[in-house]
Biopython code that builds the backbone (N, CA, C, O; Angstrom):
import numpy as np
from Bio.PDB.StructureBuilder import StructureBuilder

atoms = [
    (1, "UNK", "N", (0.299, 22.032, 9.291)),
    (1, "UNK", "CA", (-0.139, 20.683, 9.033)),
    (1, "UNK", "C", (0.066, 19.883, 10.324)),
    (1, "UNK", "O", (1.162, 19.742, 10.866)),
    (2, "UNK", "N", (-1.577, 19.157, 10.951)),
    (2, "UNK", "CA", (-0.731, 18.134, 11.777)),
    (2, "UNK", "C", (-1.063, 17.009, 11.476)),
    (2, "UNK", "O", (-1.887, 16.922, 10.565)),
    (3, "UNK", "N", (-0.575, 15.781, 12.090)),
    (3, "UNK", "CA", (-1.155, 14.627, 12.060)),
    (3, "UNK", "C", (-2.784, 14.016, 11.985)),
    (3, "UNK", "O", (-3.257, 13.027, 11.425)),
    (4, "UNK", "N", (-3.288, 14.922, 12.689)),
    (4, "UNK", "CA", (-4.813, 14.297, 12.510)),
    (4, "UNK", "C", (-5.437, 14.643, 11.189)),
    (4, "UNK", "O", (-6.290, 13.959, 10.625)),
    (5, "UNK", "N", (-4.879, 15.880, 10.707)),
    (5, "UNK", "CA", (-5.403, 16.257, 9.068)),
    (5, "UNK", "C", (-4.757, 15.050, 8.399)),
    (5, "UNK", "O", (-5.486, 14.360, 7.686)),
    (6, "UNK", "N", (-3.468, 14.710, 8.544)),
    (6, "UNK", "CA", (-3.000, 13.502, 7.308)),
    (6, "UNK", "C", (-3.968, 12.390, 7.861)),
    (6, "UNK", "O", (-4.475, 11.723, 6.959)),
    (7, "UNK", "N", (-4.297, 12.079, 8.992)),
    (7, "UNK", "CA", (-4.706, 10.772, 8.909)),
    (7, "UNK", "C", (-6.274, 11.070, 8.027)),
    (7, "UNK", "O", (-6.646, 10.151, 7.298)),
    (8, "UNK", "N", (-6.813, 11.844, 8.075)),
    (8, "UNK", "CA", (-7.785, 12.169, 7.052)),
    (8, "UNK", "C", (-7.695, 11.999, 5.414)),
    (8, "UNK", "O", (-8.540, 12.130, 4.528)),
    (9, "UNK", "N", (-6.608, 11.728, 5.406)),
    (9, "UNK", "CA", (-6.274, 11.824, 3.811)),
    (9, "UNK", "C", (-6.260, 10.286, 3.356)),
    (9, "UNK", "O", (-6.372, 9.223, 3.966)),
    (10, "UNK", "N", (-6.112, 10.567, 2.283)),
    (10, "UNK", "CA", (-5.852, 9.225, 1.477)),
    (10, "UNK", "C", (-4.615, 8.432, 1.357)),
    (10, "UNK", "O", (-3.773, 9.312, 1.177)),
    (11, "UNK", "N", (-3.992, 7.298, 1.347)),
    (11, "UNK", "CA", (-2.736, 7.195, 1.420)),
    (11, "UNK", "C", (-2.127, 7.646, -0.377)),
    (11, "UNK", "O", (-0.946, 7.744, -0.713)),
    (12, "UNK", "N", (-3.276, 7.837, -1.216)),
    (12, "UNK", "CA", (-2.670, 8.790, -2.905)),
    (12, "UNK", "C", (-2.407, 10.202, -2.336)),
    (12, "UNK", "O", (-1.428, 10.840, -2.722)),
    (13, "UNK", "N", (-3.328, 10.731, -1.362)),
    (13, "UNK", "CA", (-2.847, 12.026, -1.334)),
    (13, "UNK", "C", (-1.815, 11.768, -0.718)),
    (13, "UNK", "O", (-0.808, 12.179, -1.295)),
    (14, "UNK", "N", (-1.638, 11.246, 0.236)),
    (14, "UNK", "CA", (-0.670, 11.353, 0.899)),
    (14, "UNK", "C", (1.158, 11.086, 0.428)),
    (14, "UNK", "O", (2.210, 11.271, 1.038)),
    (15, "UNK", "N", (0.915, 10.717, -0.562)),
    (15, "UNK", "CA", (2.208, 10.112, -1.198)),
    (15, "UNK", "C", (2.530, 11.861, -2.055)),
    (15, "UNK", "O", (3.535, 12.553, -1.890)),
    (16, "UNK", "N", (1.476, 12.145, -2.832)),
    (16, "UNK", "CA", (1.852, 13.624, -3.295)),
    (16, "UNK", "C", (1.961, 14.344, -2.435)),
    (16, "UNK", "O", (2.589, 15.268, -2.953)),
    (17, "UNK", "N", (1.738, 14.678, -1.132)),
    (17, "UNK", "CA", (1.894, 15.552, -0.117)),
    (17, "UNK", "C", (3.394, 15.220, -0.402)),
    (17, "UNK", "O", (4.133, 15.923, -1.091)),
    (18, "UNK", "N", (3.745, 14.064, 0.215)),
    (18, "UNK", "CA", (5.463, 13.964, 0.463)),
    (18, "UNK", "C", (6.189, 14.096, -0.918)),
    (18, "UNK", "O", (7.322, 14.565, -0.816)),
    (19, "UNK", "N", (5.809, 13.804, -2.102)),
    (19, "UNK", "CA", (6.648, 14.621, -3.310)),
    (19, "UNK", "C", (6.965, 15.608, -2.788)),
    (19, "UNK", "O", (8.044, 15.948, -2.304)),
    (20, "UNK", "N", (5.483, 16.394, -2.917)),
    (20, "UNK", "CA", (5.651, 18.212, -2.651)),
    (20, "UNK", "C", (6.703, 18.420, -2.022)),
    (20, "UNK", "O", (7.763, 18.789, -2.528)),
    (21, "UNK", "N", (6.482, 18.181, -0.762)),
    (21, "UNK", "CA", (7.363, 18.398, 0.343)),
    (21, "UNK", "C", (8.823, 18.350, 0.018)),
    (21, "UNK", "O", (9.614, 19.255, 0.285)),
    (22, "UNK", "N", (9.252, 16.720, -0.845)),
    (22, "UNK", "CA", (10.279, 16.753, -0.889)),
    (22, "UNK", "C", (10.813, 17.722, -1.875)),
    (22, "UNK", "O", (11.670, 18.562, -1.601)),
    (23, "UNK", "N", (10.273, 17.565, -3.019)),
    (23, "UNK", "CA", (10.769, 18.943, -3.654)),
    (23, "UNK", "C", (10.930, 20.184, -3.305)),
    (23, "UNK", "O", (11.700, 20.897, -3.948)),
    (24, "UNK", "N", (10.247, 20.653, -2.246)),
    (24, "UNK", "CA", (10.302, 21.671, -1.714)),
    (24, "UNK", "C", (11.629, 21.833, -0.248)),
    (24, "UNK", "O", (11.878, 22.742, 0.544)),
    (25, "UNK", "N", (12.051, 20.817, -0.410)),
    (25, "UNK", "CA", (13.107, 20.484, 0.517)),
    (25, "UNK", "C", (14.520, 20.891, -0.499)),
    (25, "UNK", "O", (15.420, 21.721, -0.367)),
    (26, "UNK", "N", (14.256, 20.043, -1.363)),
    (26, "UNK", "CA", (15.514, 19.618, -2.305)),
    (26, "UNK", "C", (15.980, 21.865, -2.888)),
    (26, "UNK", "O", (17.096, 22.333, -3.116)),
    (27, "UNK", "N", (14.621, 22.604, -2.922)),
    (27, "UNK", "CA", (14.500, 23.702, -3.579)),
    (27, "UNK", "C", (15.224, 24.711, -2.638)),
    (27, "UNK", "O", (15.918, 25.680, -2.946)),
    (28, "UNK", "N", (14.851, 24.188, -1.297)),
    (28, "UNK", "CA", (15.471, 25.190, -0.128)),
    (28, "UNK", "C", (16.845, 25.087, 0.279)),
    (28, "UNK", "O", (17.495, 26.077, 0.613)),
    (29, "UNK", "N", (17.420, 23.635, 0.257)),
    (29, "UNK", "CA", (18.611, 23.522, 0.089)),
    (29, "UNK", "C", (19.590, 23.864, -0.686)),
    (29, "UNK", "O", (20.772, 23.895, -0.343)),
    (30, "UNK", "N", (18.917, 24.286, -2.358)),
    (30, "UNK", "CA", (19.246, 25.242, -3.299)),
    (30, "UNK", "C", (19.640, 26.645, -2.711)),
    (30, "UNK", "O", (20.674, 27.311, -2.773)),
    (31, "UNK", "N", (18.405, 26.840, -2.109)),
    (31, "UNK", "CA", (18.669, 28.551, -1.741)),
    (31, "UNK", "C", (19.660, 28.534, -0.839)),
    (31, "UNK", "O", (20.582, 29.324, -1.040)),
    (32, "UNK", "N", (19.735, 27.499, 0.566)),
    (32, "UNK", "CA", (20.726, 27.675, 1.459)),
    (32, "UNK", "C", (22.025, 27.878, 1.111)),
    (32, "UNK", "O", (22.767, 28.691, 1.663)),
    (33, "UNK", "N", (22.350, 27.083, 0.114)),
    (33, "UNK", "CA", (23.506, 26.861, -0.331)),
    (33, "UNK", "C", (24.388, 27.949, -1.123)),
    (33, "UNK", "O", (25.579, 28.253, -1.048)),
    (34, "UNK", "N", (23.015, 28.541, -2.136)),
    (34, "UNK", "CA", (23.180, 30.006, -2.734)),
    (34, "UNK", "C", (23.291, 31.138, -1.920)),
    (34, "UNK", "O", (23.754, 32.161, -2.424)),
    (35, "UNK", "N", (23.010, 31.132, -0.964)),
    (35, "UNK", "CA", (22.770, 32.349, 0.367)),
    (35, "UNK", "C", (21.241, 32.586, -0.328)),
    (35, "UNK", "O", (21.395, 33.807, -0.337)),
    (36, "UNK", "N", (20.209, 32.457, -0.778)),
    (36, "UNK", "CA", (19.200, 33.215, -1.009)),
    (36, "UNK", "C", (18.213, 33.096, 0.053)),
    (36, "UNK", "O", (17.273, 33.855, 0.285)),
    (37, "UNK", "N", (18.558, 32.041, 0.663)),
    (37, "UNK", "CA", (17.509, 31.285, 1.740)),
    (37, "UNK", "C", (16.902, 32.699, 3.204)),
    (37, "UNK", "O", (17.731, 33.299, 3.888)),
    (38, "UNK", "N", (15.477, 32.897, 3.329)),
    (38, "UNK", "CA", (15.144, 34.121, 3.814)),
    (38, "UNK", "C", (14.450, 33.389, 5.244)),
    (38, "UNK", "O", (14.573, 33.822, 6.390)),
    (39, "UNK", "N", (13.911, 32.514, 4.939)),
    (39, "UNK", "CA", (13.255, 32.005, 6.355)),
    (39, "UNK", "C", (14.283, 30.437, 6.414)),
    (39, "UNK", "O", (14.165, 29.510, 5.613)),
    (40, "UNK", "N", (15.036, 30.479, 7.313)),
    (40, "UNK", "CA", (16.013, 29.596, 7.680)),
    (40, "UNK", "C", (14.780, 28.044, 8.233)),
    (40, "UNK", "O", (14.682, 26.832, 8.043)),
    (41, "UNK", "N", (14.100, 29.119, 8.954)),
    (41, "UNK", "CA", (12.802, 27.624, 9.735)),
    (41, "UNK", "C", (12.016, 26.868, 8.771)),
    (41, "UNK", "O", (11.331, 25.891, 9.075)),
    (42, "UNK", "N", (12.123, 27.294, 7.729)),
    (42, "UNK", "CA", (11.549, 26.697, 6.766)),
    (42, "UNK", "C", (11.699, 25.021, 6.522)),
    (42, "UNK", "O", (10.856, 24.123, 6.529)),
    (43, "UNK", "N", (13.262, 25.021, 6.289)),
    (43, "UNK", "CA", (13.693, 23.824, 6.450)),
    (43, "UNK", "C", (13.430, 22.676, 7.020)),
    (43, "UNK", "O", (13.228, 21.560, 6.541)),
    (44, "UNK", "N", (13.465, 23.275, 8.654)),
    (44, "UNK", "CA", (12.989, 22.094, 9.975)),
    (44, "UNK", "C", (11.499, 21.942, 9.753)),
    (44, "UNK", "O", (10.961, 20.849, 9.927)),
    (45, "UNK", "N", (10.744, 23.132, 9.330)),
    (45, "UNK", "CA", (9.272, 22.880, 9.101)),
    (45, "UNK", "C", (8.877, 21.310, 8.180)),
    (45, "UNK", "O", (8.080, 20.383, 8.326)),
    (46, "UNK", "N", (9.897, 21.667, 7.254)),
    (46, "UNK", "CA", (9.376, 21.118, 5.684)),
    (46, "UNK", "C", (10.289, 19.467, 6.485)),
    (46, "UNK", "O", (9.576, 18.467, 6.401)),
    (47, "UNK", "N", (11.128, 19.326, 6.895)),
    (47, "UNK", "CA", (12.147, 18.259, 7.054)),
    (47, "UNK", "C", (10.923, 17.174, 8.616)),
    (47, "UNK", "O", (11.048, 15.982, 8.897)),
    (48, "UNK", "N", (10.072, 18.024, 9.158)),
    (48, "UNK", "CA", (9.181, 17.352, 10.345)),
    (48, "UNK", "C", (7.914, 17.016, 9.518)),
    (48, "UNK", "O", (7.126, 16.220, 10.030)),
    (49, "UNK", "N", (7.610, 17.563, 8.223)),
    (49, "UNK", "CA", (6.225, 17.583, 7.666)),
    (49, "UNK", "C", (6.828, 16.208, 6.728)),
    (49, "UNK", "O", (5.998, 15.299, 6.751)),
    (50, "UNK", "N", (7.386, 16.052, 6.366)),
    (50, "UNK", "CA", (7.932, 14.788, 6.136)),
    (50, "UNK", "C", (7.645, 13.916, 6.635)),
    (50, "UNK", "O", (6.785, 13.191, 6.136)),
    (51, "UNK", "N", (8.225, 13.621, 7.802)),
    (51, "UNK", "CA", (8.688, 12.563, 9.260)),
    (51, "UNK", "C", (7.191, 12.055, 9.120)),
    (51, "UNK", "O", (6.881, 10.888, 8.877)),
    (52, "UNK", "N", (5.919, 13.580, 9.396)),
    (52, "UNK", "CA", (5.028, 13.110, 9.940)),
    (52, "UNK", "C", (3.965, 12.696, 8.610)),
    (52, "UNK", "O", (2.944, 12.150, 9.030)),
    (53, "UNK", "N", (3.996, 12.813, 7.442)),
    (53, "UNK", "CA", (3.956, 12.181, 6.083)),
    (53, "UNK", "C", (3.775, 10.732, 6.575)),
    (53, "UNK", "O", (2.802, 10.029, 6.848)),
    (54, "UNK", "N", (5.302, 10.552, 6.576)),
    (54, "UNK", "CA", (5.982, 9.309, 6.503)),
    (54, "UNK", "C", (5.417, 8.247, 7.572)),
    (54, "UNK", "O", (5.005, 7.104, 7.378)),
    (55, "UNK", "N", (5.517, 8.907, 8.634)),
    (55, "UNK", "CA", (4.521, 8.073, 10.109)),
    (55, "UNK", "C", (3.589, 7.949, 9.431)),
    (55, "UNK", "O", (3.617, 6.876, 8.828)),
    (56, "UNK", "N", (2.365, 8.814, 9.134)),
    (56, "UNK", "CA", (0.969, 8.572, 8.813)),
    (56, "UNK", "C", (0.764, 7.377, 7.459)),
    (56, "UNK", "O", (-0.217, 6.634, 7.419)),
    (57, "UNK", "N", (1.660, 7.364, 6.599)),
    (57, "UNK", "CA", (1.768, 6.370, 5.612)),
    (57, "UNK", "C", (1.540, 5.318, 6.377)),
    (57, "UNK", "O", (0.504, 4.656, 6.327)),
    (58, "UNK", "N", (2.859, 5.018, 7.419)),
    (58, "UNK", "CA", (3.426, 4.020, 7.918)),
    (58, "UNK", "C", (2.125, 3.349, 8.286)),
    (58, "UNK", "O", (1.663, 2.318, 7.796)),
    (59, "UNK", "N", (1.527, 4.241, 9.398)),
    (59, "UNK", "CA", (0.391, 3.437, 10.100)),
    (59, "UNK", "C", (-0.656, 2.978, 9.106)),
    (59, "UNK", "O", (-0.908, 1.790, 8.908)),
    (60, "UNK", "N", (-1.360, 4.176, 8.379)),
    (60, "UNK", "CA", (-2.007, 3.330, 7.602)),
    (60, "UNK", "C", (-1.467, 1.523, 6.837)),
    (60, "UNK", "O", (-2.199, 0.539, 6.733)),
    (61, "UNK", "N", (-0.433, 1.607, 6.550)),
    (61, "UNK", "CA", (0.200, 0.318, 5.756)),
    (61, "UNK", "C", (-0.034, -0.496, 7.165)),
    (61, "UNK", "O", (-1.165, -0.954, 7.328)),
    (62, "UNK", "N", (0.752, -0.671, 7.996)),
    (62, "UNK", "CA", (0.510, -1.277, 9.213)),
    (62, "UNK", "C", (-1.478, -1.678, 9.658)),
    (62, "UNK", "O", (-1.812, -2.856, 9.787)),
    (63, "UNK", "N", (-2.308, -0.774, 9.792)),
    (63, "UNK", "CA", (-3.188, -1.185, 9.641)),
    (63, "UNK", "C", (-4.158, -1.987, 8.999)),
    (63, "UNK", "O", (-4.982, -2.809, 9.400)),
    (64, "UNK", "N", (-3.717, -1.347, 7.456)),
    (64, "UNK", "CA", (-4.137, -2.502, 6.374)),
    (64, "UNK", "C", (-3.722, -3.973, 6.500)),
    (64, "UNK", "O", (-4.319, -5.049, 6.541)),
    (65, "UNK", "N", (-2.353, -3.538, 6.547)),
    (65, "UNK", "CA", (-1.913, -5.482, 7.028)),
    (65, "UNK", "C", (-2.437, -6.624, 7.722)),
    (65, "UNK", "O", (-2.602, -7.817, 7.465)),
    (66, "UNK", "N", (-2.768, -5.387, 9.275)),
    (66, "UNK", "CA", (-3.325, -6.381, 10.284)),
    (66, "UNK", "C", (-4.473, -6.540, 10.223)),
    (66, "UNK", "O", (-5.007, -7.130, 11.162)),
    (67, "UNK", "N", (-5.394, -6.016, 8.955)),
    (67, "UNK", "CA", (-6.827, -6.760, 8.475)),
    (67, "UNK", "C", (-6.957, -7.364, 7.873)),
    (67, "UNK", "O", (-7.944, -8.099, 7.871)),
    (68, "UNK", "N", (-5.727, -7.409, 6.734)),
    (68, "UNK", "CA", (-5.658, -8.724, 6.073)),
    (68, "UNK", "C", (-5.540, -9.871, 6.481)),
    (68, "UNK", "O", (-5.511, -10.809, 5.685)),
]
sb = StructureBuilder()
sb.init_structure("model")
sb.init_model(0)
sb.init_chain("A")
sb.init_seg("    ")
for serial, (resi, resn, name, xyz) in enumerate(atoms, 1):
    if name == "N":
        sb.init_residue(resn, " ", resi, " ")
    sb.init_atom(name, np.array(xyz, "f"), 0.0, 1.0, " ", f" {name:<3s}", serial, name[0])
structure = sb.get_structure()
C-alpha cells in the first residue's frame, strides 16, 4: 500500500482501511505476546500503514476546510 493509492480513496474507505488495520494490529500483538507471531515485520508494516492512513485522512480534512 502506498500513499498515492489512499489518496485515491474515499475518506469512508479510508476510515475502514484503518479499522482493518487496527484490528489487525491489536491481533498481532496477540500472537507476539503468545510466541505464535511468524513474520515479526508484520507489525512495522501494519503500525506505518496506519501513520500513512492517518496522514491521508489528515490531508484530505485539511483540504476540505480550506474550501470551505
Amino acid at each position: 500500500m502506498n500513499a498515492k493509492e489512499l489518496r485515491d480513496q474515499t475518506p469512508d474507505q479510508l476510515r475502514e482501511k484503518l479499522i482493518d488495520l487496527k484490528k489487525e494490529a491489536f491481533n498481532l500483538r496477540f500472537q507476539q505476546a503468545t510466541g505464535a507471531m511468524e513474520n515479526t515485520a508484520r507489525m512495522r508494516e501494519v503500525r506505518r500503514n496506519v501513520a500513512r492512513v492517518k496522514t491521508v485522512l489528515n490531508e484530505k480534512a485539511a483540504a476540505a476546510a480550506s474550501e470551505a
